[in-house]
C-alpha positions as CSV (number, residue, x, y, z in Angstrom):
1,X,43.9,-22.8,-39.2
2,X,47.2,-23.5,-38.8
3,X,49.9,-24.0,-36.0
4,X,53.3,-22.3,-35.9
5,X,56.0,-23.2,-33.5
6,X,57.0,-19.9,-31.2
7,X,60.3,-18.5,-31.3
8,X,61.0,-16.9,-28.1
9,X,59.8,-19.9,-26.0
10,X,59.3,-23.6,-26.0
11,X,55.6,-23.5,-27.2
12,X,53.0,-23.0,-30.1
13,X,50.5,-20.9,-31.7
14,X,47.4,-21.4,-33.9
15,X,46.5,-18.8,-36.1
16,X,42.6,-19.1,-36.9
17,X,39.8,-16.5,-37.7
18,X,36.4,-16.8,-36.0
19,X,32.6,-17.3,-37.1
20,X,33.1,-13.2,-37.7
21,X,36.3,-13.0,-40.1
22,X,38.1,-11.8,-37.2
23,X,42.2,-13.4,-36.8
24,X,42.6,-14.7,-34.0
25,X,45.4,-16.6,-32.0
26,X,45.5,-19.4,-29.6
27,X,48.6,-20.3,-27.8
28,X,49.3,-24.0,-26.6
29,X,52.3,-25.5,-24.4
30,X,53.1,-28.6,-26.6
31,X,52.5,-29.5,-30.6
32,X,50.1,-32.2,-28.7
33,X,47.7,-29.9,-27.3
34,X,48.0,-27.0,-30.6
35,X,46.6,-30.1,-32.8
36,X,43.9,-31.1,-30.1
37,X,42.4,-27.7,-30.0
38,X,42.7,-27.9,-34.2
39,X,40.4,-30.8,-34.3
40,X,38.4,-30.2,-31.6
41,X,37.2,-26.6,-33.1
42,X,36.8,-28.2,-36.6
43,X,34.6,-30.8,-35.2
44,X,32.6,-28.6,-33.2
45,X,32.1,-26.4,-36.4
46,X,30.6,-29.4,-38.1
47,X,28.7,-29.8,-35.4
48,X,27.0,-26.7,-33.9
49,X,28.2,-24.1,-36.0
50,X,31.6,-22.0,-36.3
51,X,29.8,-19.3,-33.5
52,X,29.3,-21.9,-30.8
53,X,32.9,-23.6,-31.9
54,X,34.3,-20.1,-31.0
55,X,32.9,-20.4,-27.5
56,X,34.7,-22.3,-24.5
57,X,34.1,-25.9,-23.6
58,X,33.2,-24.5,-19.9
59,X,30.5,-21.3,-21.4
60,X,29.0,-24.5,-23.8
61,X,28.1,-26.4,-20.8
62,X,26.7,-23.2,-18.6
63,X,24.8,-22.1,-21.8
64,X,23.3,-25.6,-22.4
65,X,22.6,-25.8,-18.3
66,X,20.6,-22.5,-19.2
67,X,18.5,-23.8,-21.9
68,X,17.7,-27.0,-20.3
69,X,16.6,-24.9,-17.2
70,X,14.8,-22.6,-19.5
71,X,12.6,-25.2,-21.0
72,X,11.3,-26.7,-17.8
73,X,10.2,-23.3,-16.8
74,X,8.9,-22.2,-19.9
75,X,11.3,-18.9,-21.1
76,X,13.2,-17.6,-23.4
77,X,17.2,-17.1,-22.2
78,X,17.1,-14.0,-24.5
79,X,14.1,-13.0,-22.2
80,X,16.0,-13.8,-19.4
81,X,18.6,-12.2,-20.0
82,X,17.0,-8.7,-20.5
83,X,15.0,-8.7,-17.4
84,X,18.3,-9.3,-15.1
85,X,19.7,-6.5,-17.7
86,X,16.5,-4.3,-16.9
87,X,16.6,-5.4,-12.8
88,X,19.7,-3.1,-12.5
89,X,18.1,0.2,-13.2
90,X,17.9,2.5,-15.8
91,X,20.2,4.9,-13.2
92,X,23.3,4.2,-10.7
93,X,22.1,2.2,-7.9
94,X,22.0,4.6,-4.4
95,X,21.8,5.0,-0.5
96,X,18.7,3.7,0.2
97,X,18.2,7.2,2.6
98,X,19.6,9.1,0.1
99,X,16.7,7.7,-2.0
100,X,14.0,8.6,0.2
101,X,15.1,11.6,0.3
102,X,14.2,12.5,-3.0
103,X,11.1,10.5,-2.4
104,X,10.3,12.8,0.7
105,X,10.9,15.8,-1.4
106,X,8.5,15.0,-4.4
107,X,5.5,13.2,-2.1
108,X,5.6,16.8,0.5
109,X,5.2,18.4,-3.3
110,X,2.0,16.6,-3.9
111,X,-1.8,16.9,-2.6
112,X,-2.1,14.6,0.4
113,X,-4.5,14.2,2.9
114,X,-2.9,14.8,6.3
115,X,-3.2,10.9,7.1
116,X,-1.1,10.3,4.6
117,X,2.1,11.5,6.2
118,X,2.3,8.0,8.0
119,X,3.2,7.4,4.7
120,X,6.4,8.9,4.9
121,X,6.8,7.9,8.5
122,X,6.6,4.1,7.6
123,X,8.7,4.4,5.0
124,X,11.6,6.4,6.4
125,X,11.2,4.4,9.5
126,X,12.3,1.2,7.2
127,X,14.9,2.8,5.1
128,X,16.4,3.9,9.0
129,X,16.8,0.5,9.6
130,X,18.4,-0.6,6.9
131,X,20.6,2.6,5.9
132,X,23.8,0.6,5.2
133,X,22.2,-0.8,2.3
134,X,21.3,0.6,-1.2
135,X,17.8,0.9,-3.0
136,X,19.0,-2.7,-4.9
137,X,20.6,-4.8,-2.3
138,X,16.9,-4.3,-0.7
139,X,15.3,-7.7,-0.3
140,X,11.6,-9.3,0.4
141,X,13.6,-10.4,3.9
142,X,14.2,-6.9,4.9
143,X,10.8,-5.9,4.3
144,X,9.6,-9.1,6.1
145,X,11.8,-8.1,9.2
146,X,10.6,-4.5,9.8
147,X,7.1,-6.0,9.3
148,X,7.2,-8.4,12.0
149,X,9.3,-6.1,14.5
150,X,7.3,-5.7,17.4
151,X,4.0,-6.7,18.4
152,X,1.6,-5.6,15.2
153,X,-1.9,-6.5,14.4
154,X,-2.1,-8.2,11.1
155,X,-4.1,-4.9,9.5
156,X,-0.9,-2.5,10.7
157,X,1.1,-5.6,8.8
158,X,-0.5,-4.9,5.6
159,X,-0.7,-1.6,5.9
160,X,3.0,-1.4,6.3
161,X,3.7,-3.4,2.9
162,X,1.8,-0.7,0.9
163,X,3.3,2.2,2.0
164,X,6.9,0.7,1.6
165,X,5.6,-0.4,-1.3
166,X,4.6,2.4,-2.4
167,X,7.9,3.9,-1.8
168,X,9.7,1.6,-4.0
169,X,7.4,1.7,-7.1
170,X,7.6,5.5,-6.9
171,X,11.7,4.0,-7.3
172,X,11.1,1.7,-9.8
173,X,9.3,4.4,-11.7
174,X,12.6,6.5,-11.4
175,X,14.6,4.1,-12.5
176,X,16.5,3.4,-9.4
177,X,15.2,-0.1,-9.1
178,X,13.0,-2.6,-11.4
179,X,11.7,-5.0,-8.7
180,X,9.7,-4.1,-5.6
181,X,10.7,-6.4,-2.6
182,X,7.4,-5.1,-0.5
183,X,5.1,-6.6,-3.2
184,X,7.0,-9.6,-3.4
185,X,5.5,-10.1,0.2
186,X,1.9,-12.6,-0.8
187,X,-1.0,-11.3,1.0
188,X,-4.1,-12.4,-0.7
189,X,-7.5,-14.5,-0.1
190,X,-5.4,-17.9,-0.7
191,X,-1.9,-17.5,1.2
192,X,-0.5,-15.1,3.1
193,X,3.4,-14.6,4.7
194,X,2.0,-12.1,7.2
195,X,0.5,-14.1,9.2
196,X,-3.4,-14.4,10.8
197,X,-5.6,-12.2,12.9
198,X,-8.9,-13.2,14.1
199,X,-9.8,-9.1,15.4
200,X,-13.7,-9.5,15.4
201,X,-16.1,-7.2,14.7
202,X,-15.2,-3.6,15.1
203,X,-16.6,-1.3,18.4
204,X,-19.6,0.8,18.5
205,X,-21.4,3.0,20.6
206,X,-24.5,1.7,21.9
207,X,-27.9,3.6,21.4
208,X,-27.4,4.9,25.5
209,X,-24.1,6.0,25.1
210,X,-24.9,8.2,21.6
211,X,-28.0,9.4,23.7
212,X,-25.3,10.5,26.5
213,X,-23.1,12.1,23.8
214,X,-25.9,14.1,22.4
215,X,-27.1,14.9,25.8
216,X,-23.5,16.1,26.9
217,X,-22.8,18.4,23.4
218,X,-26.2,19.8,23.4
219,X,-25.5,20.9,27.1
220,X,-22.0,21.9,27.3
221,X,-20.5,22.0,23.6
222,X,-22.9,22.9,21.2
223,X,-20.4,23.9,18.5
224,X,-19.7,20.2,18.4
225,X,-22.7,18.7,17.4
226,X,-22.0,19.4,13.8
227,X,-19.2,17.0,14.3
228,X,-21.1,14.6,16.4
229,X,-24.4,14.7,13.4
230,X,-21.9,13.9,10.4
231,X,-19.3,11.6,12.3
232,X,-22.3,9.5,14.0
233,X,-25.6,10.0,12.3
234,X,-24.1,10.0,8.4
235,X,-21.0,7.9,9.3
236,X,-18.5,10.9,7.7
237,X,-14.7,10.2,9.0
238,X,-13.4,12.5,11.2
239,X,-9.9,13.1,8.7
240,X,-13.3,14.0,6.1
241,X,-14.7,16.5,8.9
242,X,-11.8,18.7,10.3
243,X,-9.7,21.6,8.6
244,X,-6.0,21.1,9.0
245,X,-3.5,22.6,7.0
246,X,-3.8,20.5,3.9
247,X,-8.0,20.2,3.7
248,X,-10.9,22.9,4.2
249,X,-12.9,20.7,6.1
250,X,-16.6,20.2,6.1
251,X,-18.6,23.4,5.2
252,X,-22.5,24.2,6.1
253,X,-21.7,24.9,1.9
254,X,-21.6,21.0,1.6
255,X,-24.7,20.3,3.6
256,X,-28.4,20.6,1.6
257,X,-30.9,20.9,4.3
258,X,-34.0,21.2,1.8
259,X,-32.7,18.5,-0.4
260,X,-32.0,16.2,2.6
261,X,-28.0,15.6,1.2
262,X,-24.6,15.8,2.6
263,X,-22.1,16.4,-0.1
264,X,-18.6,15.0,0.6
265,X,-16.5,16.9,-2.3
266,X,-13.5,15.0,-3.7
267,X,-11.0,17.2,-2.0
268,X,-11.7,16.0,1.2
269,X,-12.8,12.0,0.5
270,X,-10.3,9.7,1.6
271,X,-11.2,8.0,-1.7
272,X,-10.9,11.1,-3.9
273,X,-14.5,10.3,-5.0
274,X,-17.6,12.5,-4.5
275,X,-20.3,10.4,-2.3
276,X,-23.7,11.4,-1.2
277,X,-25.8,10.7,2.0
278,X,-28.9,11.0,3.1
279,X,-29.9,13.6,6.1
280,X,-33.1,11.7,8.1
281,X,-35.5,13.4,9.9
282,X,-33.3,13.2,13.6
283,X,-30.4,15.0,11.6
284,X,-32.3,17.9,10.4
285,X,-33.2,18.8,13.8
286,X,-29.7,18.7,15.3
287,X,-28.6,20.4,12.5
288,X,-30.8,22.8,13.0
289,X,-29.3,23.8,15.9
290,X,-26.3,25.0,14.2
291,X,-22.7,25.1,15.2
292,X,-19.5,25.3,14.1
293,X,-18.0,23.9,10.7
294,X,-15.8,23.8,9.6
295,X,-13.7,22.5,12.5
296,X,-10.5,22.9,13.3
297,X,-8.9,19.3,13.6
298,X,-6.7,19.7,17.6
299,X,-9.9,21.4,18.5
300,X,-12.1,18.7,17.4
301,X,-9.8,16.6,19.4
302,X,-9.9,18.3,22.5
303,X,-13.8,18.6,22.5
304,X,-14.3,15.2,21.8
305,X,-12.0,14.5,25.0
306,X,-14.6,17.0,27.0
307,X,-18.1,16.1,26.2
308,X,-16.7,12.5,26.6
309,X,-16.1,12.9,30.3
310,X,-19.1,14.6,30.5
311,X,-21.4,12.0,29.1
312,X,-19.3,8.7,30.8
313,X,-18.1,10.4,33.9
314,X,-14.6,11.5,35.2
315,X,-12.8,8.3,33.8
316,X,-14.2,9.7,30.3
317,X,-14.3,7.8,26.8
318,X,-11.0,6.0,24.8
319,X,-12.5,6.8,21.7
320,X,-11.9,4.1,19.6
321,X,-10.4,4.4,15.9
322,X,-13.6,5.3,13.3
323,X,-15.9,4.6,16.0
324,X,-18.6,6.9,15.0
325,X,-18.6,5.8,11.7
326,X,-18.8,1.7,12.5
327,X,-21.7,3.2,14.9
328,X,-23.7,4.6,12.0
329,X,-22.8,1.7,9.4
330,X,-24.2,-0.9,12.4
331,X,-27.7,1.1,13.0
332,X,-28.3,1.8,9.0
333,X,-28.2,-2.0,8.1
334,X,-30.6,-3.1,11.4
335,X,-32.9,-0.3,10.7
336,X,-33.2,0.4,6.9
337,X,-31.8,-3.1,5.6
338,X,-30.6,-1.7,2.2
339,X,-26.9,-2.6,1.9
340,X,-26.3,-0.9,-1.6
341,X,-27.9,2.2,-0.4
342,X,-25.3,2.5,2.5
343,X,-22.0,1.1,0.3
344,X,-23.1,4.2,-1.8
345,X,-23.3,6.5,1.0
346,X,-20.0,5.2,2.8
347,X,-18.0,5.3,-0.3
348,X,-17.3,1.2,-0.8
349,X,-17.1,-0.4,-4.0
350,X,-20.0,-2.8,-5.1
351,X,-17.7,-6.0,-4.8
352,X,-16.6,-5.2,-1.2
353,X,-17.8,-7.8,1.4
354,X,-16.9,-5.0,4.7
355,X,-20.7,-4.4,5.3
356,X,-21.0,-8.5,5.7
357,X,-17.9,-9.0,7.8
358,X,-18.7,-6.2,9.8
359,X,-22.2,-5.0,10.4
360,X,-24.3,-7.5,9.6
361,X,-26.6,-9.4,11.9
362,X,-24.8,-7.9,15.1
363,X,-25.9,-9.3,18.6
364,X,-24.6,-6.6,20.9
365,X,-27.1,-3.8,18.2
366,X,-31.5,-5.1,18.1
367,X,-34.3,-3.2,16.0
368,X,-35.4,-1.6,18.8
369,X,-32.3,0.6,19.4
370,X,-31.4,1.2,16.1
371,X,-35.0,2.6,15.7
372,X,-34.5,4.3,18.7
373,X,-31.2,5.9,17.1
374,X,-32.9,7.5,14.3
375,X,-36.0,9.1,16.1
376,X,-32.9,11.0,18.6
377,X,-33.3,14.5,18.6
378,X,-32.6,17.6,21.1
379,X,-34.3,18.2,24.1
380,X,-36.8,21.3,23.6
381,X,-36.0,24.2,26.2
């Protein structure tokens, strides 16, 4: 290195090459300072090596603040450094409408039940509210905030988080994002950030009002006790049932009288899994009587509506959210006690602990009506 006194002002250079070969220059007020920087650097090359010498006094302490901080968490800074690298994006960072527009545009493309356009809903709902932001400036706050807006039981809460979730992994996966602020949201068995809910059990008919259901659709609306038979007596969702635009519905095709089997194809499970279930002896009969399938899904609607004011009066029914199908997962477990035989036939996994949280050992449900439920049948003319 060495130091040269400037001509065109009152000042000094050093002339030095870095760790690379590269010349370099380094200007300084007085001689004073020229020779402090001189020293300094050598010493510094002794000491950590002619790279690090090359690096400022103020970067040295920030990169040994890193490491330091690096060690008590247990990473690499390397590591560190990549993911922040990687959190941008492989592509330029967007509107965060403008993003879910392109979202809207592939998920209308793909094969979704008809349910599943809450989907979208929820999700452009969210990036509504927050509009003036971009897909990246997206927090776990924001998410948190449309979440808890409003009065919202705790299962609307989760399912919330999953379908803006799902809207910024299908980001991620495009490279507009590499975090998803939904998911950062904990909601497990241990902790939770959106909050408690003690709901209870879920609503059922009782054995009387089924009988009155029966009684009204074999009366007034026997098209609609195919609907009734599958919904109630085999516990088949009602989204599984109907014919919209997106699904064929529920066929006589599906239903195997002589082998005593209901067939629910993939194409119209909510899980996308084929499941079987059993037709009893009560079912046989009403499905004997025939009617219509598959069903058209406002029609269903609207004849629900009727034969419930006929069986419970002017004042009708408010038929309740799966209803029918918490009905027939209550009278299988009191009458045939076999719990993997009905997981099987209502589609849950083997691990899944619904059947105890929900159905078992029910008060308002005894023997006696649930055996009473599976001996109903039509009234002979």
């Amino acid at each position: 290195m060495t130091i040269s006194k400037r001509k065109d002002w009152d000042g000094y250079i050093i002339y030095y090459k870095d760790s690379s070969g590269t010349k370099r220059r380094k200007s300084a007020k007085t001689l004073e300072q020229a020779e402090k920087f001189v020293k300094e650097r050598e010493k510094a090359s002794k000491q950590i090596g002619a790279a690090f010498a090359d690096v400022n006094p103020e970067d040295r302490t920030m990169l040994k603040l890193a490491l330091e901080k690096s060690r008590t968490h247990g990473f690499n800074v390397l590591d560190a450094c990549e993911f922040y690298i990687n959190s941008l994006g492989s592509k330029a960072d967007m509107k965060l409408m403008d993003c879910h527009a392109l979202f809207t545009q592939e998920w209308s493309a793909m094969n979704h039940r008809q349910a599943s356009n809450t989907q979208v809903g929820t999700s452009h709902a969210f990036c509504a509210m927050h509009q003036e932001h971009t897909v990246r400036s997206i927090q776990k706050k924001h998410v948190l905030d449309f979440i808890a807006k409003g009065k919202r039981s705790l299962r609307t809460k989760i399912n919330y988080r999953l379908r803006i979730g799902k809207f910024f992994n299908w980001a991620m996966d495009k490279g507009f994002c590499a975090s998803n602020p939904a998911y950062a949201i904990k909601h497990n068995t241990n902790s939770t950030e959106l909050g408690y809910e003690d709901k209870g059990r879920p609503d059922v008919f009782s054995y009387l009002e089924v009988e009155k259901l029966f009684r009204a659709a074999q009366k007034g609306y026997p098209e609609f006790i195919p609907y009734l038979t599958l919904g109630i007596f085999a516990g088949v969702r009602p989204l599984e049932i109907v014919r919209n635009r997106e699904k064929r519905g529920m066929r006589w095709s599906d239903i195997y009288l002589k082998q005593k089997s209901i067939e629910i194809p993939p194409e119209l499970s909510k899980t996308r899994e084929q499941r079987d279930i059993t037709i009893h002896d009560n079912m046989m009969e009403w499905l004997g009587l025939g009617g219509e399938l598959p069903q058209q899904d406002d029609v269903a609607l609207d004849m629900r509506r009727l034969v419930a004011r006929d069986a419970f009066g002017e004042a009708g029914y408010k038929w309740k959210p799966d209803i029918m199908r918490h009905t027939f997962a209550t009278m299988h477990l009191k009458h045939f006690r076999n719990e993997p035989l009905l997981k099987e036939e209502m589609g849950h996994s083997h691990g899944s602990r619904t059947l105890k949280t929900n159905y078992i050992n029910r008060k308002d449900v005894d023997a006696d009506d649930a055996a009473a439920f599976w001996k109903l049948v039509p009234l002979k003319k």
